[in-house]
N, C-alpha and C positions, 0 to 999 in steps of 0.2 A: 504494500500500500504506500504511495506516496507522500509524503509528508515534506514542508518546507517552512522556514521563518522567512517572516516579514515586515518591514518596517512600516512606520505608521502611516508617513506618506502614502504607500501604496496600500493600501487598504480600504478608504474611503470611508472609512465610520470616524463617527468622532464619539468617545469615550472623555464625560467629565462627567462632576456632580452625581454621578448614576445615571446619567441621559443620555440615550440611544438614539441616533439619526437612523429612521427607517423611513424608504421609500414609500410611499403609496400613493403613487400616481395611481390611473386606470390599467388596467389589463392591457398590455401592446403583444405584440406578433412576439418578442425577444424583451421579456422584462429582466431587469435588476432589480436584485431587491438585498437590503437588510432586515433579516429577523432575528429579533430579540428572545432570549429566553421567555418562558410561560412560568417557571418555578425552578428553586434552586433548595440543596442541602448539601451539611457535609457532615464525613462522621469523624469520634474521637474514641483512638482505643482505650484512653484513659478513664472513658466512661460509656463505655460497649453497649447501651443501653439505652442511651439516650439521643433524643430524636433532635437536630437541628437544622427546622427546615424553613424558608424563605425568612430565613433571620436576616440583623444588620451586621455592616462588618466585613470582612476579606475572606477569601474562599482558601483555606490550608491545604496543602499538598506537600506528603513525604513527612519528614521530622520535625520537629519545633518542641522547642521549653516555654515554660509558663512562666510568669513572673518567680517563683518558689522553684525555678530552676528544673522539675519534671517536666520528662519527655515524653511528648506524647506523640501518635500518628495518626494521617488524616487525607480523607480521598472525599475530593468536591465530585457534586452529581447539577446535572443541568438539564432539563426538556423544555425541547421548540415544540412549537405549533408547523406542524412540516403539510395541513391538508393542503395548501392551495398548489402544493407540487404534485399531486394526484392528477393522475390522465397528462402530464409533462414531461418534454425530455429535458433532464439537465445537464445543460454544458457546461455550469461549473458550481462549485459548494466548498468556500473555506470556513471553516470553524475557528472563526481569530478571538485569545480572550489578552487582555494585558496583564502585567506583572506588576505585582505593587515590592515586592521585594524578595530580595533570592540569599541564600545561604553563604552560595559560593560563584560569585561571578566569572569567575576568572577560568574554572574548570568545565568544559559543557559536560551537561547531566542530561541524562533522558526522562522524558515524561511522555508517559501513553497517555492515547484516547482509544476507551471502551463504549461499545454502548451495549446498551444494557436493559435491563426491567424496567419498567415507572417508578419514579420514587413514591413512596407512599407518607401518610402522616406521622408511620412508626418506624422509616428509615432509620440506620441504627448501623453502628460498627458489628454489630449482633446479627442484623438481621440486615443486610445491606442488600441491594439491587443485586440480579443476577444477571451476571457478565453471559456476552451473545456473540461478540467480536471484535477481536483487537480493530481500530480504524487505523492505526497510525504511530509511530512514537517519534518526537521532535528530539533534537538535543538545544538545550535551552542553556545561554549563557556562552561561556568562549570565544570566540568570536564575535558574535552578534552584540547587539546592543543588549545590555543587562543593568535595570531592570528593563525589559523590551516587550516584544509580542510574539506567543504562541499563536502557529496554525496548523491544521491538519487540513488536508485534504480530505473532505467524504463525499465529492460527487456519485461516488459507485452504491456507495450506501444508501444514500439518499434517493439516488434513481429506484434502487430495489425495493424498497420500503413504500416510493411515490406507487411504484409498479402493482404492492401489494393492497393499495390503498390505505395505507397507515396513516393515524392520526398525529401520531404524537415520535418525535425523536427522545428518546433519554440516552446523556452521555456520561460515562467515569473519567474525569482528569485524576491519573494518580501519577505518582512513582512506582517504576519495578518493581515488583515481589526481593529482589535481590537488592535491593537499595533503599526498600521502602523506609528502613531501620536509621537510615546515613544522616547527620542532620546536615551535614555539606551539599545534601539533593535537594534540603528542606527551601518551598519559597509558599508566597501566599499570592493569590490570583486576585483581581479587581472582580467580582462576581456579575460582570456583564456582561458575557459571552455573544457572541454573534455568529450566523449564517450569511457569507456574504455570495450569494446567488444569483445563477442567469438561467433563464429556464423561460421555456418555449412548449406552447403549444402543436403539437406537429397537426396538420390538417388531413381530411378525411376527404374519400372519393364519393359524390354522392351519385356519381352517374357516367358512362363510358359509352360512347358509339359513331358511326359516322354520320356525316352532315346530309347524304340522300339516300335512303331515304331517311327524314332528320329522326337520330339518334337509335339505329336499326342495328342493332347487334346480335349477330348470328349463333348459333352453339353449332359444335364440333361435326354434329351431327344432319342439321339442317342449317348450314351456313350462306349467308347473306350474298348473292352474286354480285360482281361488280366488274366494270368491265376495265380494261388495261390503260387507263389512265392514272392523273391523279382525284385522291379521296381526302375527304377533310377527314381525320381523325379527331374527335372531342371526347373532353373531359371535364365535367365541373364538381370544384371543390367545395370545401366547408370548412370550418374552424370556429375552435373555440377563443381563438383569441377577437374581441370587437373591434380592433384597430388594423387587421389582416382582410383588408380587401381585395387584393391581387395577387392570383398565382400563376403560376406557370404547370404546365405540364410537361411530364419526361415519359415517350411513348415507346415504346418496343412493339419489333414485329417479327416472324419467323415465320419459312414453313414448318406444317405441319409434321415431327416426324425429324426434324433439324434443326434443334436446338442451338445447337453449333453454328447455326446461319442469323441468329439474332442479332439486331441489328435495333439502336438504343437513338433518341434524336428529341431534344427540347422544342416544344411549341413554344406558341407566340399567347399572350394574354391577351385576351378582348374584354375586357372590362369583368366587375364582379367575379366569379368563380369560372368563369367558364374560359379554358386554354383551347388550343389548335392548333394542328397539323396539318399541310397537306403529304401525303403518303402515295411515290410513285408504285402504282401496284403495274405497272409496263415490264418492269424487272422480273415478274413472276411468271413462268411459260402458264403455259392456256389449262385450266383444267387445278392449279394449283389452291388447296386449301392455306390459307394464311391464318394464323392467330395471332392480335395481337391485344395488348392493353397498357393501362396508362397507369400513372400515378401523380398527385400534384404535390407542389413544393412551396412554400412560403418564403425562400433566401434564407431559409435556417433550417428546415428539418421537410421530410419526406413523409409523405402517407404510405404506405402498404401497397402494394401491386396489385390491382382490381383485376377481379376472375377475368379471365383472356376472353374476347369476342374471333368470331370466328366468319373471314369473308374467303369467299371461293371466284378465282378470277377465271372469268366469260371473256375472252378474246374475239368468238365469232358473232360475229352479226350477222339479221336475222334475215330471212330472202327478202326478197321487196313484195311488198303487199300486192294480190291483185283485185282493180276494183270493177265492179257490173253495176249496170241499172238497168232495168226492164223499162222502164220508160225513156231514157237518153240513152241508150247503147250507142258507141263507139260504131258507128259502120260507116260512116262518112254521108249519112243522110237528116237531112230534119224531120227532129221529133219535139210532141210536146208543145211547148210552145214558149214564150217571154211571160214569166209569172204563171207560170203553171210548175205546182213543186213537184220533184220525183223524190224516189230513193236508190240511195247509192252503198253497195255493200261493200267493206273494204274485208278481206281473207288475208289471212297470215300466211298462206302459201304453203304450207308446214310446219312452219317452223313454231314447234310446240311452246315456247316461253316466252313468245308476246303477248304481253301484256296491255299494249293500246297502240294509238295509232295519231298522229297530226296530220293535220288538212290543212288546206287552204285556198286562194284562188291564183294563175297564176305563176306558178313555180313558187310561192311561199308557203309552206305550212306550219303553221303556228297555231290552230286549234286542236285541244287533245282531249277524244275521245278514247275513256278505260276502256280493256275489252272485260266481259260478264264473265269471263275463266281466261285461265292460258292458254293462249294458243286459239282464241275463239273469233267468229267475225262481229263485226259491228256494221250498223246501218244509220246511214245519215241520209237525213230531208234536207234537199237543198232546193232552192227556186233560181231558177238562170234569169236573168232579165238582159240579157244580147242575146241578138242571132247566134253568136259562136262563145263560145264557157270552155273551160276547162277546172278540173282540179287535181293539184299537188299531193298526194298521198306517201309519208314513209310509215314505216309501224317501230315499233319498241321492244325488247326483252325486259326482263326483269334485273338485268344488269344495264340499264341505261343506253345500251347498242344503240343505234339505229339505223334502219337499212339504208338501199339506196333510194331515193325519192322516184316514185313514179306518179308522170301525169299522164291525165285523164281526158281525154279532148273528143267534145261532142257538138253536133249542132244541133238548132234552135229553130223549130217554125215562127214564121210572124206571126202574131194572134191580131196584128190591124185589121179591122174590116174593110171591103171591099166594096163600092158603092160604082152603080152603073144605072145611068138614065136614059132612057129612050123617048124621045118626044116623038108625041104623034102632028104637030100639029098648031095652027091659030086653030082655038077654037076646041081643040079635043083632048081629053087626058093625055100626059103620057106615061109612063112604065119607071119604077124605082126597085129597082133590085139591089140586095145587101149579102155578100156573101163572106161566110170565116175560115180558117184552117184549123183551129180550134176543136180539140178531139170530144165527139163525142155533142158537137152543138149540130144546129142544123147548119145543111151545107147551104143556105140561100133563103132569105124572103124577099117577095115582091109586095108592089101597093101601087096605088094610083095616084098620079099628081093632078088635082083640079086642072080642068082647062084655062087657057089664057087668055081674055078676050081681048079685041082693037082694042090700043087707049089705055088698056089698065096697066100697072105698075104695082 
């Protein structure tokens, strides 16, 4: 376990009067903090028996005489308040206390830190807390500045105990079992020990998938097709920290079966929790199952790797749709007529994984009609209003393919009526005849035009 002294400069607490400088800002992404003891005791083997606990006074450690010259021995005990490192990763935890005076400066002595049971009301040289595991031993004095500051390193302890959900830290400052007798080890401690900590929230994945269709994540089994481009891979995060609103994502992918082929790459953050990637799936030959997934990161700590999603790359694209109308057929003659609607049936040709189809007029197609299964046709009403139409038809897989565009090229009868007069005549009716192309009207009506007499107008 690592242990190190430190001078007071570098420590960042200040220690007077009995008053502790402890942070308490809000919760951020990456807090520091000082925490102060919750309770303190020490015991005396001079009187094995008796309890002294959040008394006033200096904390004994090792050997000491009393005014009437008996020697007595004595081991300080101290518990933090350690919840708010629950569900945190910590990067770092010194246990600094200062020295109000020491025995023997000049020689360095060792002093462990234990930790141990709770102290209770009836702590006692008798009946003293039970030791759990050495954290550390300093050598105090010799070098250093004497009287100066102990610390101990217990980030490892502290994570484990965070890990276990622990409330409470209690620790032993003694002297060795082999020295505890020495009164040259003997020094007495300022009893206001500190945790001086940096600890972080690590953030959580609350979601994995790619961007079309949006957030469609395959299993291994029935996995996602996509075709040989690139795909946005997403990921959005959460935390517990309130001040952590931007993460990044770190995404992995691999085939199926080749581990050895994964392949690790940082998104970009688009505001709030949600990161991204575009991910070239062109690299994977045709037919390849990929897994991949994310984790997010807050510039201090990593979430957990989100169960792997699973896309299957579709390199071919699907035949080109063919379209019929029983009322406009393609034969090079007019039908139908300008506002009169037909239907137009677009077929996937075969090819079993279309899933729809875009239209339009033209050589554009940009309207998209789903098909009602894979692989099934659809029918569209359309109304021509020129002599000569056409429409653009490609269709779709389920991996976003799309074929090659086929148009559709039909004519158009005129539906104008046709108006033919035949005069008889000054003086006599003549003939008004009205005829249409129009399917299914009559082909012609006649009527009589009044006669026109000399003079009239």
């Amino acid at each position: 376990m690592r242990a190190r002294r430190m001078l007071a400069a570098s420590l960042g607490i200040v220690l007077g009067a009995g008053l502790i400088s402890v942070d308490t800002a809000p919760a951020q992404a990456y807090e520091h903090r000082t925490t102060g003891k919750s309770g303190w005791a020490y015991t005396d083997s001079q009187q094995p028996r008796k309890s002294f606990v959040n008394t006033d006074g200096d904390a004994p450690v090792g050997a000491w005489t009393d005014a009437t010259g008996t020697k007595h021995k004595s081991r300080s005990y101290f518990t933090f308040d350690i919840s708010r490192f629950r569900g945190t990763v910590v990067h770092k935890a010194d246990l600094v206390v200062a020295e109000r005076s020491a025995a023997d400066c000049a020689t360095a002595q060792p002093v462990e830190l234990w930790r141990t049971d709770p102290i209770t009301a009836t702590t006692s040289w008798a009946s003293s807390p039970r030791r759990r595991e050495l954290l550390g031993t300093v050598q105090a004095g010799g070098e250093a500045a004497c009287p100066g500051y102990l610390a101990w390193d217990i980030m490892p302890a502290l994570q484990k105990l965070a890990d276990q959900g622990k409330q409470t830290l209690t620790v032993e400052i003694r002297v060795p079992h082999g020295s505890e007798g020495k009164l040259s080890h003997g020094r007495k401690l300022r009893p206001f020990p500190v945790i001086n900590s940096e600890a972080n929230h690590a953030p959580t994945v609350g979601q994995i998938g790619i961007d079309f269709p949006a957030w469609a994540c395959g299993t291994k089994t029935e996995p996602q097709p996509v075709g040989p481009r690139n795909h946005g891979l997403m990921v959005k995060g959460a935390d517990a920290d309130s001040n952590d609103a931007n993460y990044r994502g770190q995404f992995a992918a691999w085939p199926v079966g080749h581990e050895d082929q994964r392949a690790e790459q940082f998104g970009y953050s688009y505001g709030g929790a949600l990161s991204k990637l575009d991910w070239d799936m062109s690299q994977y030959p045709h037919g390849t199952v990929v897994a991949w997934t994310a984790r997010a990161y807050d510039d201090h700590d990593f979430s957990p790797w989100a169960e792997p999603c699973y896309v299957k790359v579709d390199a071919q694209r699907p035949a080109a749709p063919v379209v019929t109308s029983e009322k406009y057929p393609n034969d090079g003659l007019p039908h139908g007529g300008a506002g009169v609607p037909g239907t137009f049936t677009f077929k996937a040709n075969g090819s079993p994984d279309v899933v729809g189809y875009y239209w339009g007029r033209f050589g554009d197609a940009y309207n998209y009609i789903p098909a009602p299964a894979p692989g099934a046709d659809v029918t569209l009403e359309y109304t021509p209003t020129s002599f000569s139409d056409s429409l653009s038809v490609r269709s779709v897989d389920s991996a976003s393919n799309s074929s090659e565009t086929v148009r559709y090229e039909f004519w158009v009868k005129s539906t104008a009526p046709e108006v033919q007069v035949t005069m008889a005549g000054i003086g006599l009716p003549s003939k008004l005849a009205v005829s249409t192309n129009v399917e299914g009207s009559p082909s012609s009506a006649t009527g009589s035009v009044p006669a026109v007499r000399p003079g009239c107008r």
